[in-house]
C-alpha positions, -999 to +999 in steps of 0.1 A: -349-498+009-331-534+006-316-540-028-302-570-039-299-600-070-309-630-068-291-663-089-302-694-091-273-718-083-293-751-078-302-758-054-293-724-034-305-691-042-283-666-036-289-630-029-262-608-031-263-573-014-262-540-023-264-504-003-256-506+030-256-541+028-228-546+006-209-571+003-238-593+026-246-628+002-273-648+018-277-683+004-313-700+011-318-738-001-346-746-027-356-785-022-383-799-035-384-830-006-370-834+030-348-857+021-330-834-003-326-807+021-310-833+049-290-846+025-278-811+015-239-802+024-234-768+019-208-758-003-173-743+016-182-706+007-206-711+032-190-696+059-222-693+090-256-706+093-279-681+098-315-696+093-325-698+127-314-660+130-342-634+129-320-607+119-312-619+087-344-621+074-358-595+047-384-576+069-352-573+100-327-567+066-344-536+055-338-521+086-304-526+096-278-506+094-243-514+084-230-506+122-257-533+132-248-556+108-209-556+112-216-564+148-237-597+138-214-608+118-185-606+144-214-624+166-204-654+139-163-644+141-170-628+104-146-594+100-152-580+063-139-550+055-157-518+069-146-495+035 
């Protein structure tokens, strides 16, 4: 099971994990035209761009363990904490 909350900080959403994703926040851009979105500069907190990335999508999410998803982060020079 994936669990997580989602806030609405225009124009990102932001979904913030729990269970054995903890500690994963995924931010996905809301834009209502193209120009927006290409305009867009992420905020510094943004730390790796992951939208071309099939693993971090909600279907591949669900599955994942924390092992697994240690390892893709460290596949984008992200370390957290493993406690």
């Amino acid at each position: 099971m994936l669990t997580k909350t989602r806030f609405s900080v225009p124009p990102l959403g932001v979904d913030v994990f729990d269970g054995t994703l903890k500690g994963l926040v995924l931010a996905e851009g809301e834009f209502t035209t193209d120009e927006e979105a290409q305009s867009f500069m992420p905020p510094p907190e943004c730390v790796a761009e992951v939208t071309d990335d099939a693993r971090f999508t909600g279907g591949r999410l669900v599955e994942t363990s924390r092992q697994d998803l240690l390892q893709w982060l460290a596949e984008y020079g992200l370390h957290p904490a493993t406690s």
